[in-house]
N, C-alpha and C positions, 0 to 999 in steps of 0.2 A: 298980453304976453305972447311972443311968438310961438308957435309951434315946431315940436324938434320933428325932422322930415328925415328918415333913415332910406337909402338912397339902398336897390336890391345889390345883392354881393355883382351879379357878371357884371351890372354897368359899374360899379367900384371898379373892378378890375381894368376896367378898360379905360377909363377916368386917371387923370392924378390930381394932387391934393388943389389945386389953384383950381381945378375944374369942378371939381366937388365941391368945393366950396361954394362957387361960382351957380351952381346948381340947387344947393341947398337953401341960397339968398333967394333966385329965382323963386323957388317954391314957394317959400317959406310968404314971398310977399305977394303973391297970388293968392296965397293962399286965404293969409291975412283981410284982400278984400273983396273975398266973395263969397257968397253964402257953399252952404255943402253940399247944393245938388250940382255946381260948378267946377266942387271941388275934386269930383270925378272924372268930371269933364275933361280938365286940366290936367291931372294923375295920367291920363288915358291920353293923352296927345303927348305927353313928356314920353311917359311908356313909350309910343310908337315913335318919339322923336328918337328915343334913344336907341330900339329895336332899331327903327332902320339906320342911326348912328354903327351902331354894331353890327348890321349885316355889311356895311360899306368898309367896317375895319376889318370883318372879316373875311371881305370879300378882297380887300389890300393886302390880308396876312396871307390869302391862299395865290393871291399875284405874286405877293414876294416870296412864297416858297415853290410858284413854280419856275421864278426867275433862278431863285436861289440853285432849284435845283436844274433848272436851264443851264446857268452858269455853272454848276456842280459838273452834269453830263458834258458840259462842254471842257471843263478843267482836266475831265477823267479821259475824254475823248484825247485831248491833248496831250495827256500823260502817257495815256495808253502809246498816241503815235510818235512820243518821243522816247517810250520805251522800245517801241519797235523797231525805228529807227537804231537805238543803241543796239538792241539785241541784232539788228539787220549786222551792223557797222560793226559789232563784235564780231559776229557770225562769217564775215567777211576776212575780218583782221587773223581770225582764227584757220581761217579756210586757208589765208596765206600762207599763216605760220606753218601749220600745216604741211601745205604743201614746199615752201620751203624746206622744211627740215627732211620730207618726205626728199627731195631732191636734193639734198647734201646728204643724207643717210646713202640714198641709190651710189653719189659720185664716192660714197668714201667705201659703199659695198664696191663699187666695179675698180678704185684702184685698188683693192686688198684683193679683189681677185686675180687682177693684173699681175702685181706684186706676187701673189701665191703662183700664178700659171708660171711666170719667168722662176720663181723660186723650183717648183715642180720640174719646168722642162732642164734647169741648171742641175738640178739633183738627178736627174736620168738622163742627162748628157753625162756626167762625172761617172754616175751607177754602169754607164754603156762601157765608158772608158774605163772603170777598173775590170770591169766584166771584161771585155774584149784583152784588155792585159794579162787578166788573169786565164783565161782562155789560149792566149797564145803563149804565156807560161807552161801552162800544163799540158800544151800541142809540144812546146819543147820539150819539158819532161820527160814528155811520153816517146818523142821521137828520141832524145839521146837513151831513155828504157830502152827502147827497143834496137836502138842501135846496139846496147852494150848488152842487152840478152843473146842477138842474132852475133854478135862477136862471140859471147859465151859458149850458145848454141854451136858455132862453127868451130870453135875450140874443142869444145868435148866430141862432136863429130868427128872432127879428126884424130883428137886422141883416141876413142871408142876406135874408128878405121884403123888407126898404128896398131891398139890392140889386138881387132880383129887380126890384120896381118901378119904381127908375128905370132898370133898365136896359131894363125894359118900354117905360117910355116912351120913353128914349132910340131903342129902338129901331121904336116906334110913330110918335116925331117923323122918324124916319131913311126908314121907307117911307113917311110922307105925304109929305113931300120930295120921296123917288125918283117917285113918282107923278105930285107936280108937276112934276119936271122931265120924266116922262114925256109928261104930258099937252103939256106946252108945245115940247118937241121933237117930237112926233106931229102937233102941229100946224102947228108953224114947216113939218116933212116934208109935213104936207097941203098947204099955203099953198102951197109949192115948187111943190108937185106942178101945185096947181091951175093957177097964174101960169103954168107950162111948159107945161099943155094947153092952156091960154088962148092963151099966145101961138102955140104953135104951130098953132091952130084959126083966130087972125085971120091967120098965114104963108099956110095953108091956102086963106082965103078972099081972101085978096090975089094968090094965084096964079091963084086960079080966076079973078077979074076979070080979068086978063089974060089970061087964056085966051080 
């Protein structure tokens, strides 16, 4: 009756079922015709056939993972420079934008300034010209004011002079007057005078004759 030949779990793992199988016949009929100081023999060269079985897979799995990751750093290498490229190519597209908009912002700054300087100089061209209108309005003003004050002025001047005048003479006619009445009661006073020494000088001489 054969013998059941339990095969270790790693080399399981690394095995599939056609090969296990395949493995377990091997043995099993090794086993079957040879004594058991053989049978260690055999056990111990399978062992190592499969030890270096598994270092060669293992040594295949660490090839393919550093292909994988060969191919991984090369995929990332790739990514990376076609993201850079994008981010260049944005970077660029943006730089444009950018500056275009930077460069129609400046031309629509510099015609509103345009626009505002000719708005400004129009607005103190008109502000000159009411100013100067109004200025030589109030140069008229002032000049027919003063025409019609110095009319006033010259008016009342001469009426004030007519005043003066006749009241000059009124009061030139008022002292030749007093004068004359001076003169003519000074002299009515002379008269008196005289008639009273008169008489009193012929009283005089009328006394003396009797004396």
């Amino acid at each position: 009756m054969p013998q059941l030949i339990l095969l270790p779990k790693f080399i399981e793992e690394k095995l599939n079922e056609d090969e296990k199988q395949q493995t377990v016949v091997f043995l099993n009929e090794i086993i079957s015709d040879t004594k058991n100081d053989v049978k260690n023999e055999v056990i111990a060269i399978v062992e190592e056939r499969f030890e270096r079985r598994l270092s060669e897979e293992l040594s295949k799995i660490k090839m393919e993972i550093k292909d994988t990751e060969a191919k991984l750093t090369e995929k990332i290498a790739l990514s990376e420079a076609r993201l850079s490229e994008k981010l260049t190519t944005s970077e660029t597209l943006l730089n444009d934008k950018i500056a275009d908009t930077e460069a129609k912002l400046t031309e629509k700054i510099a015609l509103s300034e345009a626009r505002l300087s000719g708005k400004l100089a129009t607005s103190e061209t008109l502000l000159n010209d009411k100013i100067a209108n109004l200025e030589t309005r109030l140069t008229d003003k002032i000049a027919d004011t003063e025409a019609k004050l110095t009319e006033k002025i010259a008016l009342s001047e001469a009426r004030l002079s007519e005043k003066l005048t006749t009241s000059e003479t009124l009061l030139n006619d008022k002292i030749a007057n007093s004068k004359s009445e001076m003169i003519k009661w000074a002299f009515l006073f002379w008269i008196g005078n005289v008639i009273t020494i008169f008489g009193g000088l012929v009283g005089l001489l009328k006394i003396a004759k009797v004396f």
